[in-house]
C-alpha positions in Angstrom: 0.0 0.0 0.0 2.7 2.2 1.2 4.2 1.6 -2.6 1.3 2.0 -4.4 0.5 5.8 -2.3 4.1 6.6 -3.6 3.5 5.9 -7.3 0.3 7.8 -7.2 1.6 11.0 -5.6 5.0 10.7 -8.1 2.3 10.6 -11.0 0.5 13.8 -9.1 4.0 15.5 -8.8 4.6 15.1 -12.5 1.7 15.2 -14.6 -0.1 18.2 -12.4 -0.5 21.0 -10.0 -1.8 19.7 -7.1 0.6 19.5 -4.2 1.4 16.2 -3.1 3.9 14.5 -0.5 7.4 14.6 -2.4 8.7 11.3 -2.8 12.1 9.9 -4.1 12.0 9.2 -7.9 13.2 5.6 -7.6 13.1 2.1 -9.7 10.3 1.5 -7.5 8.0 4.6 -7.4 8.2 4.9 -11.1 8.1 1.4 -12.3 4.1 1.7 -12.5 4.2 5.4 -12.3 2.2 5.8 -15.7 -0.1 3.3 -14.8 -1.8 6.1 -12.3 -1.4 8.9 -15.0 -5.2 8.0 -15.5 -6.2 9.0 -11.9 -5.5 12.5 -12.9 -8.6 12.6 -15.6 -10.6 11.5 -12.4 -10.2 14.2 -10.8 -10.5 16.6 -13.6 -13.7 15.0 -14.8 -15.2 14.9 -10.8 -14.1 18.4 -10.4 -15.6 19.6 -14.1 -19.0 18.0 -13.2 -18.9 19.7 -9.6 -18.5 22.9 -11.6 -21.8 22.4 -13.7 -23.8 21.4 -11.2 -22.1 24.6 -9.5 -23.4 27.1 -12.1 -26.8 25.5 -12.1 -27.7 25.9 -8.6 -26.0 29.2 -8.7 -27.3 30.4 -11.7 -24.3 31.6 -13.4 -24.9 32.1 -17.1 -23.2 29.5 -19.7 -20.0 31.8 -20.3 -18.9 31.8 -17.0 -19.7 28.2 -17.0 -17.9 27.8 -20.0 -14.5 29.9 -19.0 -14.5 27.7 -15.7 -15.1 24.0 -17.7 -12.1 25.5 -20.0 -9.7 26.6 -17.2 -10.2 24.0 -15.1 -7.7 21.5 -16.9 -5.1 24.1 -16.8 -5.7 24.7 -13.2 -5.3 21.2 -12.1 -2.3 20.0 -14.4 -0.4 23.0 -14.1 -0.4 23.5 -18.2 2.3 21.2 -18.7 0.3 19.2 -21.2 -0.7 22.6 -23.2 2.4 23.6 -23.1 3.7 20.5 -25.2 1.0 21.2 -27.6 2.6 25.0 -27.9 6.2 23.8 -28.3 4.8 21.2 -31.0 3.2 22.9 -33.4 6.3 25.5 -33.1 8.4 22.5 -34.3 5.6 21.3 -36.7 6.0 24.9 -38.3 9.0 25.0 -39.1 8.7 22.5 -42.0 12.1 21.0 -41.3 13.2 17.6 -40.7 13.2 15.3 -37.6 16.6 16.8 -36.2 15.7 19.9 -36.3 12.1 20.4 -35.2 13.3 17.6 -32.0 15.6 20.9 -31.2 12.7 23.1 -31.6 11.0 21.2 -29.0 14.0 21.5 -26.3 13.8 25.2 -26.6 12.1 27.0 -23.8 10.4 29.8 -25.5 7.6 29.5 -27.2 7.3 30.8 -30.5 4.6 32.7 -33.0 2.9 29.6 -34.0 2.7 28.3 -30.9 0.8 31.7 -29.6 -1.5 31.4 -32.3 -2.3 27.8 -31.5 -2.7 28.1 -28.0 -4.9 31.2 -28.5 -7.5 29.5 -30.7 -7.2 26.3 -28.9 -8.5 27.6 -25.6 -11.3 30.0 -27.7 -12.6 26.9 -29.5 -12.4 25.0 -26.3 -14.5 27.9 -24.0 -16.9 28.0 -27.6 -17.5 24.2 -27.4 -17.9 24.2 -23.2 -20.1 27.6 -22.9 -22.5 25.8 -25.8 -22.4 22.5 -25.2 -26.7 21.9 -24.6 -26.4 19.3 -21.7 -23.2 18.2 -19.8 -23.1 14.7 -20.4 -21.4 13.6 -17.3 -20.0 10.0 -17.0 -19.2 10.5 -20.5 -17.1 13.6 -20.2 -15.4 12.4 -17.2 -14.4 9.1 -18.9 -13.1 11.1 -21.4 -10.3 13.1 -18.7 -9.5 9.2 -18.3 -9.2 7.8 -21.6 -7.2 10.9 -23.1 -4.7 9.7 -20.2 -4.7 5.8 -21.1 -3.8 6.5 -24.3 -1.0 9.1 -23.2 0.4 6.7 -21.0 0.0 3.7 -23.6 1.8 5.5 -26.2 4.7 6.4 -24.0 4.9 2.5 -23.2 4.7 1.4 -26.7 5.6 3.8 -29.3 9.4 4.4 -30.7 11.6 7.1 -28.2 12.7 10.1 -30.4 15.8 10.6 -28.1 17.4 9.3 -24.9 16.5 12.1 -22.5 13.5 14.4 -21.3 10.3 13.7 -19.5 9.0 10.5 -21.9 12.4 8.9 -22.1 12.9 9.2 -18.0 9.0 7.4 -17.0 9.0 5.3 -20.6 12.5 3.6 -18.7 11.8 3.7 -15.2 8.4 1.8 -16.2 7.9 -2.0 -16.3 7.1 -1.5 -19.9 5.1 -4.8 -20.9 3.0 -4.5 -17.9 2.3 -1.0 -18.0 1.4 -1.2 -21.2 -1.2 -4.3 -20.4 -2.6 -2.4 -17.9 -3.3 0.8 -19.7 -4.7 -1.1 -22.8 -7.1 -3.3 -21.3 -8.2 0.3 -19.4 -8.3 1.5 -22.8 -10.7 -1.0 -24.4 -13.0 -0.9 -21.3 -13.1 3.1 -21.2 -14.2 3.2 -24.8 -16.7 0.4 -24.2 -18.0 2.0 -21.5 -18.5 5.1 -23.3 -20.0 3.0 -26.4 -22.8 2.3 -23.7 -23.9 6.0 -24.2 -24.8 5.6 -27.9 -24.0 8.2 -30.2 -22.5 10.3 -27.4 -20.3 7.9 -26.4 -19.4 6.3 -29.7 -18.6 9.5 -31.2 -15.9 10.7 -28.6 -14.5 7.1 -28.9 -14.1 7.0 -32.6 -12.8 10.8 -31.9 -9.9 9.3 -29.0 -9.1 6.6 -31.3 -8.5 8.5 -34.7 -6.5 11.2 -33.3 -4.3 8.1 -31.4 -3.7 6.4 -34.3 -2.6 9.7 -36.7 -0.5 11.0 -33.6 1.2 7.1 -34.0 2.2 7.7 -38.0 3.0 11.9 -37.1 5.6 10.7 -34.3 7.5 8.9 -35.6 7.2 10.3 -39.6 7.7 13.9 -37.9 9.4 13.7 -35.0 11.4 10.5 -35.7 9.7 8.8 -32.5 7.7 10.2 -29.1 8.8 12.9 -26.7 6.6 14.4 -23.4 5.8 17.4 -25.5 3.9 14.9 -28.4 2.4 13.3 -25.6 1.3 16.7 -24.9 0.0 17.6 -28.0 -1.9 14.1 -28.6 -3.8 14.8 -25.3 -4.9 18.0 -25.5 -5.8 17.0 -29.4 -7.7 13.8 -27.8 -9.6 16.1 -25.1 -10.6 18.8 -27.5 -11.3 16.0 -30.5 -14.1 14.0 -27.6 -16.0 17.3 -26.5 -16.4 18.4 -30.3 -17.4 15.0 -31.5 -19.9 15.1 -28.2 -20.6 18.9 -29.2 -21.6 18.0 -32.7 -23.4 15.0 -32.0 -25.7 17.1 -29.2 -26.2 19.8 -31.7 -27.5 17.2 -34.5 -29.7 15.7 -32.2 -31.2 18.9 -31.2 -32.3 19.9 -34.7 -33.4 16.5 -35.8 
């Protein structure tokens, strides 16, 4: 038990904001470290429903309900996952080859394209959130989970671009095979699970698994393998993909 508490808060101390008991990074804290990544999109989907219900009984109006649903994320990981997403698109920009936009993606500063992204990212996220007609809950808050599955997954599985950075260090410390089990059979039950809502559901799934599979080929064609700041970018791609497939699907069954 006293293991598993450890693993949980390293994850925590990582992969968000929220302060946590500091713990030595060892062989043993880490080993199923990504394996709790997913607990993370718990609390982010618990917390996001707590808001709605929130603004209901409170009677805030939908863009303050929005601007909180669209924050919240940020809040609770800290934006290191958004941050990724700015550093990769900076890299993707540049149209040069592997070498070069893997340099890109070590440099600090974020550039002009990365701005830009990160501006109409958040104003199509609030957009999506402030409009969406009815907040599907268990839905939503599987979503926080699967986006973080798949994160974890691909950081098991897929090809390393380089032998250093945040990917590299959990991908090594982490008992790969099992890991990897473990976040896959989560997978396939979070996406049946979320098949059990129908449409809703099925449409965020077939969202999550399209963008996983394309952020597969764009690693490693782009990038020449995985880095934390793709595993960035494919999660904040997944999260914003699953509310617009749920968006859409919600608006077409309001007009028909």
């Amino acid at each position: 038990m006293k293991t598993l508490l450890q693993t949980v808060a390293v994850a925590f101390s990582m992969f968000s904001a929220v302060p946590m008991p500091q713990f030595p990074w060892d062989a043993k804290n880490m080993r199923y470290a990504l394996s709790a990544f997913p607990l993370i999109g718990v609390l982010i989907g618990g917390l996001g429903w707590l808001w709605w219900l929130a603004c209901g009984w409170l009677g805030f109006p939908a863009l303050v309900r929005g601007a909180g649903l669209c924050l919240l994320p940020l809040w609770v990981t800290g934006g290191i996952h958004l941050d990724g997403y700015c550093d990769t698109h900076d890299a993707l920009a540049s149209h040069a080859g592997p070498e070069k936009r893997q340099e890109i993606l070590k440099d600090p500063h974020i550039g002009a394209f990365g701005v830009m992204r990160l501006c109409g990212y958040l104003l199509v996220s609030f957009v999506l959130w402030a409009t969406l007609p009815d907040y599907a809950g268990v839905p939503i808050w599987l979503s926080f989970v699967l986006s973080r599955c798949l994160s974890g997954l691909a950081v098991a599985t897929f090809p390393l671009a380089r032998g250093s950075g945040l990917a590299y260090t959990f991908a090594a410390a982490a008992d790969k095979k099992r890991v990897a089990r473990m976040l896959c059979v989560a997978s396939v039950l979070l996406v049946l699970a979320l098949c059990w809502f129908r449409l809703r559901g099925m449409g965020m799934a077939l969202a999550a698994l399209g963008i996983f599979v394309h952020y597969r080929r764009k690693s490693e064609r782009e990038f020449g393998g995985l880095s934390g700041d793709l595993a960035g970018w494919f999660l904040q791609r997944a999260e914003l993909g699953m509310l617009a497939a749920l968006w859409l699907v919600e608006w077409l069954e309001g007009i028909v």
